[in-house]
NULODREN-556031 format. One record per residue: residue in three letters; x, y, z of N, C-alpha, C in turn; residue number from 1. Coordinates in steps of 0.2 Angstrom, whole numbers. Layout:
// NULODREN-556031
<"ALA",<X,Y,Z>,<X,Y,Z>,<X,Y,Z>,NUM>,
...
This chain:
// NULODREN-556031
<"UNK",<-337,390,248>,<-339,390,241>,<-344,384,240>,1>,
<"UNK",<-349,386,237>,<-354,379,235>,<-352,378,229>,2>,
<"UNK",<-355,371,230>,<-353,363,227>,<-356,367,218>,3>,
<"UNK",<-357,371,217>,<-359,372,209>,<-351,375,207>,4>,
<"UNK",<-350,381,212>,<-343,385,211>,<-339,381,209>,5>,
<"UNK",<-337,376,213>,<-334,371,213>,<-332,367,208>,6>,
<"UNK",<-337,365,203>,<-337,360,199>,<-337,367,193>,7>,
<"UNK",<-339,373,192>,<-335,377,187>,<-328,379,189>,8>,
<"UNK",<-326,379,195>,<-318,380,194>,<-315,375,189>,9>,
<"UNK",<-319,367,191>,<-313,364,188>,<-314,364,180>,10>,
<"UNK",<-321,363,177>,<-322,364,172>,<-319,368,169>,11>,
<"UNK",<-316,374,172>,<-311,382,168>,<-304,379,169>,12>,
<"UNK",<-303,374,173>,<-298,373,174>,<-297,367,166>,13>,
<"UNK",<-298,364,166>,<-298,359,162>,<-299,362,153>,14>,
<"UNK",<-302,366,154>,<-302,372,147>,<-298,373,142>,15>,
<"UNK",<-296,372,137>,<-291,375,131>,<-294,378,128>,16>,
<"UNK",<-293,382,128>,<-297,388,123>,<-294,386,116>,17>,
<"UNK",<-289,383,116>,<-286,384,108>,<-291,379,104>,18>,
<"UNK",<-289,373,109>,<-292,367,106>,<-300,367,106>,19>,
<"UNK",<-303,372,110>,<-311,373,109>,<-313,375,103>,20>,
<"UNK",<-308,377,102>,<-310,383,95>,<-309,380,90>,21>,
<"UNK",<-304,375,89>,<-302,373,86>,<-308,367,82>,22>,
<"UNK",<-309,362,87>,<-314,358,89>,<-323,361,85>,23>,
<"UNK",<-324,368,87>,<-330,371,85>,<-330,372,77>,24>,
<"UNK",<-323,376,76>,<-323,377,68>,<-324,369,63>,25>,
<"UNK",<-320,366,66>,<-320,357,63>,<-327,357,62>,26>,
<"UNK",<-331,357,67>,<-338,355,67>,<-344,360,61>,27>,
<"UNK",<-343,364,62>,<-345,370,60>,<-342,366,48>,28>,
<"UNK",<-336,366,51>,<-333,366,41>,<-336,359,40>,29>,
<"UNK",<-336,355,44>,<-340,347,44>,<-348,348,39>,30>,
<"UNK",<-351,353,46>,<-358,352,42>,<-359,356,37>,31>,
<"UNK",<-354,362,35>,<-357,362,30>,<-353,359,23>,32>,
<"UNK",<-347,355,24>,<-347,351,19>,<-350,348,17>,33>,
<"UNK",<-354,345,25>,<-361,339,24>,<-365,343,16>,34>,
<"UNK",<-368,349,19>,<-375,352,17>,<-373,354,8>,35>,
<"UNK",<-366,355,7>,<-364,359,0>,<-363,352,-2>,36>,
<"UNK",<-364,347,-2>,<-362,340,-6>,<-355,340,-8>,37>,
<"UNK",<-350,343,-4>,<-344,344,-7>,<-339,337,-8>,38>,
<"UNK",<-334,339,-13>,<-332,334,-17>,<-334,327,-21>,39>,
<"UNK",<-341,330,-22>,<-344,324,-27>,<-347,317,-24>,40>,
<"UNK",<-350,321,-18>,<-354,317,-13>,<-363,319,-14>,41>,
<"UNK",<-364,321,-20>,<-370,324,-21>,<-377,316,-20>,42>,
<"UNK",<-374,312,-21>,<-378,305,-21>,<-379,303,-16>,43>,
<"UNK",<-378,306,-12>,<-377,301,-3>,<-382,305,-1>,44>,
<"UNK",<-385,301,6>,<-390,306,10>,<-385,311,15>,45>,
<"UNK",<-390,315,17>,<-386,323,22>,<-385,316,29>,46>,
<"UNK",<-388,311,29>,<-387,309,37>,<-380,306,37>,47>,
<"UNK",<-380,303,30>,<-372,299,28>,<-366,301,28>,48>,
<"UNK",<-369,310,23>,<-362,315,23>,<-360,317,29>,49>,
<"UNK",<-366,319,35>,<-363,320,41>,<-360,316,44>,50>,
<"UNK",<-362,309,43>,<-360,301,46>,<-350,302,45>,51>,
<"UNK",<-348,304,39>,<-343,304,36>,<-340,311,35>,52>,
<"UNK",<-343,315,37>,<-336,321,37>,<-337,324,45>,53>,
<"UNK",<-340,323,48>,<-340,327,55>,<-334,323,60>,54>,
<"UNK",<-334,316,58>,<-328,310,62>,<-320,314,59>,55>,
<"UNK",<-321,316,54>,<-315,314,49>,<-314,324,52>,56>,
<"UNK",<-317,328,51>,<-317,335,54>,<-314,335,62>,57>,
<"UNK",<-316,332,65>,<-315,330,74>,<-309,326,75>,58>,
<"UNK",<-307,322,70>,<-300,319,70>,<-294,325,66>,59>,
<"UNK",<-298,328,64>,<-291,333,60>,<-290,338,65>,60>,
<"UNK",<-296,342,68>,<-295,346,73>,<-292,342,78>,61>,
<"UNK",<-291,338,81>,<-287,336,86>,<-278,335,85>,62>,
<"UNK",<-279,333,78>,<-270,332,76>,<-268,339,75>,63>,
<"UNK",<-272,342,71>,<-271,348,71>,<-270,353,76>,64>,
<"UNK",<-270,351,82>,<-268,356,89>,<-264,353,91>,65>,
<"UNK",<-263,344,89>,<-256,343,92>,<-250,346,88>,66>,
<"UNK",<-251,347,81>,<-247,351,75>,<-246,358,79>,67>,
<"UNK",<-250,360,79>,<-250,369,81>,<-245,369,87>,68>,
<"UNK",<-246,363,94>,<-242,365,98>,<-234,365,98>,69>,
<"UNK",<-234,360,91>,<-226,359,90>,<-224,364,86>,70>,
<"UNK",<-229,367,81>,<-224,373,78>,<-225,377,84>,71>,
<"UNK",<-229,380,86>,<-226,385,91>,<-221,387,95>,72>,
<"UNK",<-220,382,95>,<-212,377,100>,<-206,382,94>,73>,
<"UNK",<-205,382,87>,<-201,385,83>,<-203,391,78>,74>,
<"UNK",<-210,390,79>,<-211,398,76>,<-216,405,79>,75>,
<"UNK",<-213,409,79>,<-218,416,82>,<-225,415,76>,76>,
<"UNK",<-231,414,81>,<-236,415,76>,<-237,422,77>,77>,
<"UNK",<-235,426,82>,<-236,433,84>,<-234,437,76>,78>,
<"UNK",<-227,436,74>,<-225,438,67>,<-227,439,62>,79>,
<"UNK",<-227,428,60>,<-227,427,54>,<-233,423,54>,80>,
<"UNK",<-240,426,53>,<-247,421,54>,<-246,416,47>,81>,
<"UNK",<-244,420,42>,<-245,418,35>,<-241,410,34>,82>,
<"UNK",<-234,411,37>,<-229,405,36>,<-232,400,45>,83>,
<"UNK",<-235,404,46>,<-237,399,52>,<-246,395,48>,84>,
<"UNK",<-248,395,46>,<-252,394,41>,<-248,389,35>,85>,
<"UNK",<-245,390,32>,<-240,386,28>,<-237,380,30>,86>,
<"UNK",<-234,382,36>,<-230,377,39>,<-235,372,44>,87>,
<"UNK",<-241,373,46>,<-246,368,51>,<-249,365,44>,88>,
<"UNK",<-251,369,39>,<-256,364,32>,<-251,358,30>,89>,
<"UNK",<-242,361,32>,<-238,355,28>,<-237,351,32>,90>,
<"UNK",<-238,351,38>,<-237,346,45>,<-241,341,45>,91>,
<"UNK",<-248,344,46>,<-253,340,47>,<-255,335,37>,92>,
<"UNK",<-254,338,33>,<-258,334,28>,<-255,330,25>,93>,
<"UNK",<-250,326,26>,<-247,320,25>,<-250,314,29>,94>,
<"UNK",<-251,313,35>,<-256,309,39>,<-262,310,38>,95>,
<"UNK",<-266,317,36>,<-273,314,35>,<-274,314,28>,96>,
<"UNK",<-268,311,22>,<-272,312,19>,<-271,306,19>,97>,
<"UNK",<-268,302,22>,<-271,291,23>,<-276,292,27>,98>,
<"UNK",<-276,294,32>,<-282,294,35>,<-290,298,31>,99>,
<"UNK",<-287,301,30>,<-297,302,24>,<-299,297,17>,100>,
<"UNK",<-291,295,17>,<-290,291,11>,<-291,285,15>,101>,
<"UNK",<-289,279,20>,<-294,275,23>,<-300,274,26>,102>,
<"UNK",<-303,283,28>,<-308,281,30>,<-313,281,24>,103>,
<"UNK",<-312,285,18>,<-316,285,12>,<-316,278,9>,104>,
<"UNK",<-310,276,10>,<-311,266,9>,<-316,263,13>,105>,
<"UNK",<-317,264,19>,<-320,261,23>,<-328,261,22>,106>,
<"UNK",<-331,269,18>,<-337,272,19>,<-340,270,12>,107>,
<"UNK",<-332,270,6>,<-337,269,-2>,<-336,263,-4>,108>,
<"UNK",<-328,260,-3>,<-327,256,-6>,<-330,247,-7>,109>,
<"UNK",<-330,242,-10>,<-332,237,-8>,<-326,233,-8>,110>,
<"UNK",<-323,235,-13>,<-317,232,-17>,<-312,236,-14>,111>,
<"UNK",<-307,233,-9>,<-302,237,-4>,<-297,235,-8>,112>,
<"UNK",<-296,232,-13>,<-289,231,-18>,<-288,236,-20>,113>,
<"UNK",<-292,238,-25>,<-291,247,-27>,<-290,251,-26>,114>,
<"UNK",<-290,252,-19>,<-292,259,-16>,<-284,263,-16>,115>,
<"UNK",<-280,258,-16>,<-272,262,-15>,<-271,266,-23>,116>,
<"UNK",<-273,264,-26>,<-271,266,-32>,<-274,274,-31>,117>,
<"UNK",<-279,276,-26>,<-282,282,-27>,<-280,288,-23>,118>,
<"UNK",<-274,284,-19>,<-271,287,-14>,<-268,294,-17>,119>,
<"UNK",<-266,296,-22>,<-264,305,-23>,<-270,306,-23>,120>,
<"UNK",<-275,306,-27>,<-283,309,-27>,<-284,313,-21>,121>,
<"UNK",<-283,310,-15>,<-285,314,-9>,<-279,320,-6>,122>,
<"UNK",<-275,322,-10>,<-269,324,-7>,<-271,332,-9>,123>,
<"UNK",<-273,334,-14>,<-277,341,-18>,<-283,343,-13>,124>,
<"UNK",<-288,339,-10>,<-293,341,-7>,<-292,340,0>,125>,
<"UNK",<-289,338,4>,<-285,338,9>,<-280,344,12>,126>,
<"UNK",<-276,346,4>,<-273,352,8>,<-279,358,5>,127>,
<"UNK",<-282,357,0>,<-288,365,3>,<-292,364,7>,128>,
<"UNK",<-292,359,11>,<-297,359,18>,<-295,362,26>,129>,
<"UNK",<-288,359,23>,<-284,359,29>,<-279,364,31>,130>,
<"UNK",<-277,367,24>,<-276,375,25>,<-282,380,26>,131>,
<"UNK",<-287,379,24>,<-293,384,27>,<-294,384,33>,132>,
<"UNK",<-294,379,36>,<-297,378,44>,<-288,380,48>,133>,
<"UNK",<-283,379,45>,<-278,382,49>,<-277,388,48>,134>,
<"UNK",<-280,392,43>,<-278,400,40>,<-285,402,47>,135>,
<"UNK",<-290,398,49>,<-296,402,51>,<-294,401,60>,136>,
<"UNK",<-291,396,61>,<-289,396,65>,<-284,400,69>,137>,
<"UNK",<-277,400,63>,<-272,403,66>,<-274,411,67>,138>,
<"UNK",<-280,412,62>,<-281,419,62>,<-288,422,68>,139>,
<"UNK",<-293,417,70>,<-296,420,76>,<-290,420,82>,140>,
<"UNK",<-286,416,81>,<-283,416,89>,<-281,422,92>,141>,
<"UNK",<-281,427,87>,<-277,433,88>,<-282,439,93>,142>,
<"UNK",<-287,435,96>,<-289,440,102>,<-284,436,108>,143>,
<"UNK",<-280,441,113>,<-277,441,119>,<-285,438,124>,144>,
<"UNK",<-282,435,127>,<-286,431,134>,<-285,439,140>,145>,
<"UNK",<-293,439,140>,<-292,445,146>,<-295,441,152>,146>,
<"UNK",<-291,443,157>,<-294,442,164>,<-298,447,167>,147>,
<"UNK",<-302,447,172>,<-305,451,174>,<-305,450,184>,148>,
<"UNK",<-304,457,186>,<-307,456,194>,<-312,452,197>,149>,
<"UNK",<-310,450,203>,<-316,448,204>,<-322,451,207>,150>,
<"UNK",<-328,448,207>,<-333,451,212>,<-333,451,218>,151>,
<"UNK",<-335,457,221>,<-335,456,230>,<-337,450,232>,152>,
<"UNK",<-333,446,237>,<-336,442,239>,<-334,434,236>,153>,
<"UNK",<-330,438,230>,<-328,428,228>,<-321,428,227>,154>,
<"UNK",<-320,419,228>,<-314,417,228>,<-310,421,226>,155>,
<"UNK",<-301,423,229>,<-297,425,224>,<-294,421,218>,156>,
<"UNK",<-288,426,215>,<-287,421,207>,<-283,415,211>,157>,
<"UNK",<-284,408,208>,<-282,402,211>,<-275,405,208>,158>,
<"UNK",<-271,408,204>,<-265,408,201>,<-260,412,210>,159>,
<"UNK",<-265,416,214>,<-260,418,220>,<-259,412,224>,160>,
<"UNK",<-262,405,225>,<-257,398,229>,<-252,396,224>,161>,
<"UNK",<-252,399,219>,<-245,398,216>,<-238,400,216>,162>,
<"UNK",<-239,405,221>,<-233,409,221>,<-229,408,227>,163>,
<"UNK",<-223,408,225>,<-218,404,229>,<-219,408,238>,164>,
<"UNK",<-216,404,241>,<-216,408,249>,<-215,415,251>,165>,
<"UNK",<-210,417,247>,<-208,421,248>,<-211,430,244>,166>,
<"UNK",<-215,425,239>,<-219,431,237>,<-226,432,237>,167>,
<"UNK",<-229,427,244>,<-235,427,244>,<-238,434,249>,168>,
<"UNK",<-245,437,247>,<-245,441,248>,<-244,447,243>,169>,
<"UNK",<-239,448,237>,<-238,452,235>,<-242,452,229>,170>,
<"UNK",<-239,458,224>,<-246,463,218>,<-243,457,215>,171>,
<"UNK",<-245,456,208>,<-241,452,204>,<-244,458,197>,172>,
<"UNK",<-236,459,193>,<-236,465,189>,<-239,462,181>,173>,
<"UNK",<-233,454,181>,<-233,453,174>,<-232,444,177>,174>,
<"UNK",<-233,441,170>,<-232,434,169>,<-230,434,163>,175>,
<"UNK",<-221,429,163>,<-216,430,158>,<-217,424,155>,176>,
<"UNK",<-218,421,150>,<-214,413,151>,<-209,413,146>,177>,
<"UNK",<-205,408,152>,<-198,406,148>,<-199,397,149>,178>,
<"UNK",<-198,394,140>,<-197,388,141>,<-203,386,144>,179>,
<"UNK",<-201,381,149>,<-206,378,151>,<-209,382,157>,180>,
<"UNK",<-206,388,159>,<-208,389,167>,<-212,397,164>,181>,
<"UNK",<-213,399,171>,<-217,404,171>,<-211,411,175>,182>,
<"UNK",<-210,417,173>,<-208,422,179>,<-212,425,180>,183>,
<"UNK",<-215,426,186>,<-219,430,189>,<-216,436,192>,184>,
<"UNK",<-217,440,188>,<-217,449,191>,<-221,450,198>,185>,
<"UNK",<-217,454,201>,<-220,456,207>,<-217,462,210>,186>,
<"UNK",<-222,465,215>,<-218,471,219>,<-213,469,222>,187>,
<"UNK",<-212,464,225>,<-209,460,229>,<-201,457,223>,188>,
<"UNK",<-200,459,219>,<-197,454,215>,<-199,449,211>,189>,
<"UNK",<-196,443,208>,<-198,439,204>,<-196,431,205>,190>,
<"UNK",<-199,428,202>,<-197,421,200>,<-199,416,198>,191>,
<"UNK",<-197,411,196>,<-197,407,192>,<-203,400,196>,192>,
<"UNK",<-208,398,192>,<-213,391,193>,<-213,387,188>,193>,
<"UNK",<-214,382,189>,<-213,376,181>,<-224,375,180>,194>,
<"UNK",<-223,378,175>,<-232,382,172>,<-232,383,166>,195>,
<"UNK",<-237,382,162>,<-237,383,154>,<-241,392,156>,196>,
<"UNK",<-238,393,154>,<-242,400,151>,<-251,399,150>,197>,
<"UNK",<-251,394,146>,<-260,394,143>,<-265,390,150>,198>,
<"UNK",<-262,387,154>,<-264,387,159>,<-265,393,165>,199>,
<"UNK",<-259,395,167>,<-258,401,169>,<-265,405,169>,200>,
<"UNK",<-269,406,162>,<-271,411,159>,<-278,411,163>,201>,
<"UNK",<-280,404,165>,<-286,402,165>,<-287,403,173>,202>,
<"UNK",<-280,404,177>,<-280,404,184>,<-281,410,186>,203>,
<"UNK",<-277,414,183>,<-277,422,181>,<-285,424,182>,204>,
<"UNK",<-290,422,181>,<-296,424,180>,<-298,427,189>,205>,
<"UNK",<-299,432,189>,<-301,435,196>,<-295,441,196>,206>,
<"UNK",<-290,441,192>,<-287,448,193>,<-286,450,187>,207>,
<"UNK",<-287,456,186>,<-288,462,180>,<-281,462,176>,208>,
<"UNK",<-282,459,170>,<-277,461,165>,<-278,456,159>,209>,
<"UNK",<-272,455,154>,<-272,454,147>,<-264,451,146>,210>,
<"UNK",<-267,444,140>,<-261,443,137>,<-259,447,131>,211>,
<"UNK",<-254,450,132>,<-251,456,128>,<-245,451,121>,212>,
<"UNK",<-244,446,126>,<-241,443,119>,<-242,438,120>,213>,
<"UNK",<-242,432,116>,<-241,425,117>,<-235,423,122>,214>,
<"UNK",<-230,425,126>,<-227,423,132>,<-229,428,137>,215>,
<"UNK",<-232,434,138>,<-233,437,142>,<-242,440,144>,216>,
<"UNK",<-242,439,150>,<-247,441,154>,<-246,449,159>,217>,
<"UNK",<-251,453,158>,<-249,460,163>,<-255,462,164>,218>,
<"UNK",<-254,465,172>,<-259,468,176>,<-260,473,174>,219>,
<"UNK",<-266,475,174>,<-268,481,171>,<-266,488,176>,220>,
<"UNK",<-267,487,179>,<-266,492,184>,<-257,491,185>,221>,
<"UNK",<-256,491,184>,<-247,489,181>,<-245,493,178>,222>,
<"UNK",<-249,495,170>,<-246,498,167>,<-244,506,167>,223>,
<"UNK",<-238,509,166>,<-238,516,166>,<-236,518,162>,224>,
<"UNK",<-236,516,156>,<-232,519,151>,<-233,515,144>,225>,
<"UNK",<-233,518,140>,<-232,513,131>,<-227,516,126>,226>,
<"UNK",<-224,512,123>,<-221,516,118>,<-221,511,111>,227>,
<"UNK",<-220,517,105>,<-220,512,99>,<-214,513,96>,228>,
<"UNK",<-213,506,91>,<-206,507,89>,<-206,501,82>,229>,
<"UNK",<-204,502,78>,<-204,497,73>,<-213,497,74>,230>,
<"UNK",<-215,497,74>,<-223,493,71>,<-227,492,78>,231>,
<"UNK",<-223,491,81>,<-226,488,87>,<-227,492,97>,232>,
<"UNK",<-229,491,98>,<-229,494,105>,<-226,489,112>,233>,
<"UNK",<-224,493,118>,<-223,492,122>,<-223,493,130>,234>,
<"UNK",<-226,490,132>,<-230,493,138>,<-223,490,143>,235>,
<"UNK",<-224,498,147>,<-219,500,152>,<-221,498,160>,236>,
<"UNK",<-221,494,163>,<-223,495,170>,<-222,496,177>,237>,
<"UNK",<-224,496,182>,<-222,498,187>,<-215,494,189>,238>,
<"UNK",<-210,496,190>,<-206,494,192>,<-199,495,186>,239>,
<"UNK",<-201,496,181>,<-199,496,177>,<-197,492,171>,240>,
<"UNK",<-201,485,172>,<-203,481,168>,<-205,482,161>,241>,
<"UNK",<-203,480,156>,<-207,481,149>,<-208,476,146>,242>,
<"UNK",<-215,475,145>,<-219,471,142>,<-221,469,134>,243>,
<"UNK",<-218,466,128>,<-221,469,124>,<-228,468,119>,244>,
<"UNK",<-233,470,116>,<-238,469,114>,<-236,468,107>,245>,
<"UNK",<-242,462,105>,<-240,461,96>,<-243,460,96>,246>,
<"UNK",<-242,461,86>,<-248,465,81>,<-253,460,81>,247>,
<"UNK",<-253,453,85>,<-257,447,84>,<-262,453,88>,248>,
<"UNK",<-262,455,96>,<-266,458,100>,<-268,464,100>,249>,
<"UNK",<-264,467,97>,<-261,476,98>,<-270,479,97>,250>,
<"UNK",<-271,477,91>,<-279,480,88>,<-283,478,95>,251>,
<"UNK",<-285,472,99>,<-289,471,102>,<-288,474,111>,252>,
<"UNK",<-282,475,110>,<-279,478,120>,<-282,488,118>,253>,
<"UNK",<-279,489,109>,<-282,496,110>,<-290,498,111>,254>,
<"UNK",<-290,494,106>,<-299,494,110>,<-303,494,117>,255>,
<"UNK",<-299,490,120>,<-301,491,126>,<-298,495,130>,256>,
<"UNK",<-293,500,128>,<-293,505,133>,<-286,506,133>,257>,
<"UNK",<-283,499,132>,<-274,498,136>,<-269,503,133>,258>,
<"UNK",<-270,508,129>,<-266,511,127>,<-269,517,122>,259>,
């Protein structure tokens, strides 16, 4: 493997896709707050407003994905995107609205006496901020992470040195996660690794398949079967394994062929 291979492994390895995205959008609603002079920033220069909303955008995307990974912990965003949207706007905007209200101290004020008095003011423009970037967030997330084969000739998916002794060598069907650990399906039988799923996904790159639902991963060549029921579909796979696909992905696995 050369020394470039090398240094993109790690870079994929080190990868959140959520907090990319997340981090991109922040930046993206920064500038153009800057550019629209929003909330009565029309007097200041574009170098200033972006001096002051792109820090303050970059710190909210970051709290903002530690929020997301704890509600995920108690809510299916698979389900309820709507109350998943609701519930991350009411997490986060309690802490930034001190923090956009000190740092706005910091930016206008000269006279820091006053500035407590103006502490509700920012409670109104903090949650329409902040629910739109969590409505746009929670709502791109809903393409499934596809893995693909690899090319002749290159490394396999680093996720096969993960597979315990006794099922090394073998197909791997599906990826389950329970809690903190991972099941990994196989021909050979299954079992348990202590592995987040969102990591998994990125090691997974070199064999063919798709997250079908936020705890599960499946090989594509795995699957033999689909069925629907309530709203939703479920993929059947070799061994008898059933997978199942949510409405977060369903639109995007159809398109590509998975059923």
């Amino acid at each position: 493997m050369t020394a470039a291979g090398t240094r993109s492994d790690v870079v994929r390895i080190s990868i959140d896709r959520g907090l990319l995205r997340g981090l991109g959008v922040a930046l993206a609603a920064g500038v153009l707050l800057a550019l629209t002079e929003a909330f009565g920033m029309g007097g200041t220069s574009l170098m200033f407003r972006l001096g002051y909303w792109l820090p303050i955008m970059l710190i909210g995307a970051l709290w903002g994905h530690l929020c997301s990974m704890l509600v995920e912990r108690h809510l299916d965003l698979d389900r309820r995107p709507l109350l998943a949207v609701v519930t991350l706007t009411a997490v986060m905007s309690g802490p930034l609205v001190v923090m956009v209200w000190a740092v706005t101290g910091w930016f206008f004020d000269d006279d820091r006496s006053v500035v407590l008095a103006r502490l509700p003011d920012f409670i109104g423009p903090v949650l329409v901020v902040t629910g739109t970037l969590s409505a746009l967030n929670v709502f791109l997330g809903r393409t499934p992470v596809q893995t693909h084969a690899a090319a002749a000739g290159a490394r396999p998916a680093r996720f096969l040195d993960r597979l315990p002794f006794r099922l090394r060598g073998s197909a791997i069907r599906a990826v389950q996660s329970e809690d903190h650990y991972l099941r990994i399906h196989t021909d050979r039988g299954s079992d348990l690794i202590l592995m987040r799923l969102s990591d998994a996904l990125t090691e997974l790159e070199g064999l063919e398949g798709a997250q079908t639902h936020r705890s599960w991963w499946v090989a594509r060549d795995a699957v033999r079967g689909v069925s629907r029921g309530d709203g939703r579909a479920t993929l059947t796979l070799e061994g008898g394994i059933e997978a199942p696909v949510s409405r977060r992905y369903a639109r995007a696995l159809r398109e590509a062929g998975w059923y």
